[in-house]
MITOR-334387 format. One record per residue (C-alpha): residue number from 1; x, y, z. Coordinates in Angstrom, 2 decimals. Example, Ala and Ser with C-alpha at 12.3 -4.5 7.8 and 13.67 -1.06 7.14 Angstrom:
BEGIN
<atom lopa="1" east="12.30" north="-4.50" up="7.80"/>
<atom lopa="2" east="13.67" north="-1.06" up="7.14"/>
//
This chain:
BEGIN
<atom lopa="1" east="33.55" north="-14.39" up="-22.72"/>
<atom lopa="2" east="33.50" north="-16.65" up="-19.19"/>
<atom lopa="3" east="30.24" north="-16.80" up="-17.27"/>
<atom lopa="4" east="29.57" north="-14.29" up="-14.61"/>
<atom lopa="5" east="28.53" north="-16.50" up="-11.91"/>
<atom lopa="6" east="25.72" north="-15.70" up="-9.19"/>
<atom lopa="7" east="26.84" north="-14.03" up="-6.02"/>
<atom lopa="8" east="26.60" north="-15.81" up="-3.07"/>
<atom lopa="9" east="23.59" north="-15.85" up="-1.43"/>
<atom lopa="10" east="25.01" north="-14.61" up="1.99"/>
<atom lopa="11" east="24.34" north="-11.00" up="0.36"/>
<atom lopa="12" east="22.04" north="-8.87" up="2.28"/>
<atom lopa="13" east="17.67" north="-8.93" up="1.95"/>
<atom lopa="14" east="17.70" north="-5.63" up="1.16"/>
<atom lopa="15" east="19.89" north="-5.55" up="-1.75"/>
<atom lopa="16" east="18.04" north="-8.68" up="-3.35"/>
<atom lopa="17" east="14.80" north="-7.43" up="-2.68"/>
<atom lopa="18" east="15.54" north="-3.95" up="-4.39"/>
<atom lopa="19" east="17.18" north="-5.63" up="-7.36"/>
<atom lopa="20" east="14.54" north="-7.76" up="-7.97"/>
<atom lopa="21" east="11.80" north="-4.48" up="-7.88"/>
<atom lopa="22" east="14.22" north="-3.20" up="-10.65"/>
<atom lopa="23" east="13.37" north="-6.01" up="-12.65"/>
<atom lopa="24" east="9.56" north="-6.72" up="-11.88"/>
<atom lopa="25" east="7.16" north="-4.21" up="-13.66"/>
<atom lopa="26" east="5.03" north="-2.05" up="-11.92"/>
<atom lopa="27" east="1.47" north="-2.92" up="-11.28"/>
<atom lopa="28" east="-0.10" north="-0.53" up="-13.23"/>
<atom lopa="29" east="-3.83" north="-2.28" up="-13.18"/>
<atom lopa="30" east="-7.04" north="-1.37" up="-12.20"/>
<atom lopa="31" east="-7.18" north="-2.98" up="-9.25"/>
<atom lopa="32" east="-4.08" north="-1.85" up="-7.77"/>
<atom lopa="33" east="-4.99" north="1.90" up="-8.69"/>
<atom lopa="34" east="-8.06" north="1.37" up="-6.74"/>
<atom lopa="35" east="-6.35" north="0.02" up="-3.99"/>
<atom lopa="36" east="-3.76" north="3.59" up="-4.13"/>
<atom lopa="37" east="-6.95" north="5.34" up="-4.37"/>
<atom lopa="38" east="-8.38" north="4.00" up="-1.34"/>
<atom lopa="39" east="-5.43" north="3.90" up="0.81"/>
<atom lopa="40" east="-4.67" north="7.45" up="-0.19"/>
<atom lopa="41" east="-8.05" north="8.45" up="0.45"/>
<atom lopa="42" east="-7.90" north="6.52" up="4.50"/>
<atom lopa="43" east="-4.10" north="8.15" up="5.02"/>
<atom lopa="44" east="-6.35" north="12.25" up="4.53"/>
<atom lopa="45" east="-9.02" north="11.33" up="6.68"/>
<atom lopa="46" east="-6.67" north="10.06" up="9.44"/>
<atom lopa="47" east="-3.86" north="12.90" up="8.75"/>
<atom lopa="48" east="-6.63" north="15.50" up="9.01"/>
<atom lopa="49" east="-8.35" north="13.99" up="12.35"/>
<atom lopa="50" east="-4.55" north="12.76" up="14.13"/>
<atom lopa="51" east="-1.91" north="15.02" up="12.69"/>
<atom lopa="52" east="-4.16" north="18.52" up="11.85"/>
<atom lopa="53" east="-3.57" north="18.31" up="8.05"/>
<atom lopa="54" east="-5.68" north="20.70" up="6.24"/>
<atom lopa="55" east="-8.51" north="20.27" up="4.91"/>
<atom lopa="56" east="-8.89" north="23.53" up="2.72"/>
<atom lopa="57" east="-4.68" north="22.74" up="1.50"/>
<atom lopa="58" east="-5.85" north="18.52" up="0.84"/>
<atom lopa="59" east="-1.98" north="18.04" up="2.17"/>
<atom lopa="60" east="-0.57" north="15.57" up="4.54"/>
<atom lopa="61" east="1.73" north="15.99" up="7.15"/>
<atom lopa="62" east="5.00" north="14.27" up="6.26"/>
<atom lopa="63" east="4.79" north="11.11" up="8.28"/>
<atom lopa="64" east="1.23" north="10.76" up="6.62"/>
<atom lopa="65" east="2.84" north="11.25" up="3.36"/>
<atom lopa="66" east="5.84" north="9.11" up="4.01"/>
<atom lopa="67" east="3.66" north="6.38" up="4.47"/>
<atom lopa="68" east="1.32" north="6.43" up="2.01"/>
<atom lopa="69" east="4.90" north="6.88" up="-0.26"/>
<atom lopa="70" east="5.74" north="3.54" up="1.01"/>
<atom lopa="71" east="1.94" north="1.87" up="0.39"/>
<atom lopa="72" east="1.95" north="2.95" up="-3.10"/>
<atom lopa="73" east="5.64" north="1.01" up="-3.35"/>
<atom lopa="74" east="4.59" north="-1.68" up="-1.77"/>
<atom lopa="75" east="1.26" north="-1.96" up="-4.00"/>
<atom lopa="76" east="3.64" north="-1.69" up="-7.16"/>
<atom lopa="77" east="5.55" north="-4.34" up="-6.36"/>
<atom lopa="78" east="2.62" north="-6.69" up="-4.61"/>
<atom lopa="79" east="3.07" north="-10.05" up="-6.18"/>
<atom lopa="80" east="-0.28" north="-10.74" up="-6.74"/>
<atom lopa="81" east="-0.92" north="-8.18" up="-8.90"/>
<atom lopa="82" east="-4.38" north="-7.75" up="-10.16"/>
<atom lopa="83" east="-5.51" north="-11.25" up="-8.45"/>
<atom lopa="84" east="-4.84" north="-9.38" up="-4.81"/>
<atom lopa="85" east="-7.13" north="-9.01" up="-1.84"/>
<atom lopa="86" east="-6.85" north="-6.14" up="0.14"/>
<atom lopa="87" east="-4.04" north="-5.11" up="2.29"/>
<atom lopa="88" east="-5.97" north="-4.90" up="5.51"/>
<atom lopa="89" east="-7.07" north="-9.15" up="4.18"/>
<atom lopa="90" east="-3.63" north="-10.58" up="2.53"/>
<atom lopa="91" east="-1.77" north="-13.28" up="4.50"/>
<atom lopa="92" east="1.70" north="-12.12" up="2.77"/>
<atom lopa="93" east="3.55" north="-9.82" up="5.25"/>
<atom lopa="94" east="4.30" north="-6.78" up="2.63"/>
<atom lopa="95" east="4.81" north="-4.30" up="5.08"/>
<atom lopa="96" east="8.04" north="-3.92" up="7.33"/>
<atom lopa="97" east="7.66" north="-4.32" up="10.92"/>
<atom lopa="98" east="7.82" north="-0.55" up="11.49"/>
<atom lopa="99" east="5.10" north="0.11" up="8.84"/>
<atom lopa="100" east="2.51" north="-2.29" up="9.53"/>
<atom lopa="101" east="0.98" north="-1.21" up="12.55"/>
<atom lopa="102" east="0.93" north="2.71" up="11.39"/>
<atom lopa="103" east="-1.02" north="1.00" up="8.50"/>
<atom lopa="104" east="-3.12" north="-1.23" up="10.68"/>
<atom lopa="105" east="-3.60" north="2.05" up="12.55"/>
<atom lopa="106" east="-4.66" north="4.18" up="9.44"/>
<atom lopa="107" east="-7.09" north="1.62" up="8.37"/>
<atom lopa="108" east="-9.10" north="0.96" up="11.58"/>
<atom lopa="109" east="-9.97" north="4.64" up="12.03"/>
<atom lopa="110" east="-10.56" north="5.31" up="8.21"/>
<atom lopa="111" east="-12.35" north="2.65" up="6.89"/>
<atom lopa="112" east="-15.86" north="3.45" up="8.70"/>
<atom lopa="113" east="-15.24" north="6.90" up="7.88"/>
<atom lopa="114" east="-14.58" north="6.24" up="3.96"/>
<atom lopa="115" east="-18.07" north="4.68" up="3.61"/>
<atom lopa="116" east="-19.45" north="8.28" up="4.05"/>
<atom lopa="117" east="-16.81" north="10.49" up="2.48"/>
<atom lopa="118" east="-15.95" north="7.92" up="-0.23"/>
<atom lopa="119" east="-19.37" north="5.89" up="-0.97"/>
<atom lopa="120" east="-18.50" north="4.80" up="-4.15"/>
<atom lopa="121" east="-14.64" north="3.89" up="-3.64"/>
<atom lopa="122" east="-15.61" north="2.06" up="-0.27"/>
<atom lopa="123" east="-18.52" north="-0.05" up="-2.23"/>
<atom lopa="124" east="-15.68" north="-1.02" up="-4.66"/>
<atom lopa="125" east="-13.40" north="-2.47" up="-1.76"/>
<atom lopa="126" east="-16.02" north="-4.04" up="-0.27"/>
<atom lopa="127" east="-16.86" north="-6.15" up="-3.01"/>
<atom lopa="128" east="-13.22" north="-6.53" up="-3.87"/>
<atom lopa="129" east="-13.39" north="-8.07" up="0.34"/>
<atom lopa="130" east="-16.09" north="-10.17" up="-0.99"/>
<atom lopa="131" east="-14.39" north="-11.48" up="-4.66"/>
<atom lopa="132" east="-11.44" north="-12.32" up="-2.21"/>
<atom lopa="133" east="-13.17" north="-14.67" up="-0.19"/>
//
């Protein structure tokens, strides 16, 4: 049986960047559930204050919810893994163009407000700030 050999490399980011998601595992660790936990706590505080989400429903709007869909992707796939600062601290560019200032925009108004609605989750991320130092 002859050797299939690699296509060229003139094929498209997109296509090699989804092909090699299908073959990296999930990150599945502690750290990185804390990190979905946090983000997906910042995206309902700003959704409730921005969009008018709910706050009796716990629902976001579905730009709020498209966005945190993409986070959680983008966490599963981080190449750090459990070694990773946070987002809002990493020098890798993750995040398309497109996203990164909606997240940029998420994070500056949540992040005071987590310490008071999430004491315990925002502790955790600051001393994961502080381990990444």
């Amino acid at each position: 049986m002859p050797v299939q050999r690699p296509s060229s490399p003139a094929r498209s980011a997109s296509s090699r960047s989804s092909k090699q998601a299908a073959l990296r595992p999930a990150n599945r660790g502690r750290r990185i559930r804390r990190e979905k936990r946090a983000i997906a706590a910042m995206c309902a505080l700003y959704c409730r204050a921005h969009h008018a989400g709910s706050a009796e429903a716990a629902r976001l709007c579905g730009a709020c919810e498209d966005l945190l869909r993409y986070a959680h992707q983008r966490l599963d796939q981080c190449v750090f893994g459990e070694l990773k600062q946070p987002c809002d601290q990493c020098a890798t560019d993750c995040y398309s163009k497109t996203q990164r200032p909606r997240l940029r925009a998420v994070m500056r108004y949540a992040e005071p407000r987590l310490r008071w609605r999430h004491p315990l989750l925002s502790l955790l991320r600051l001393i994961d700030k502080w381990r990444a130092r």
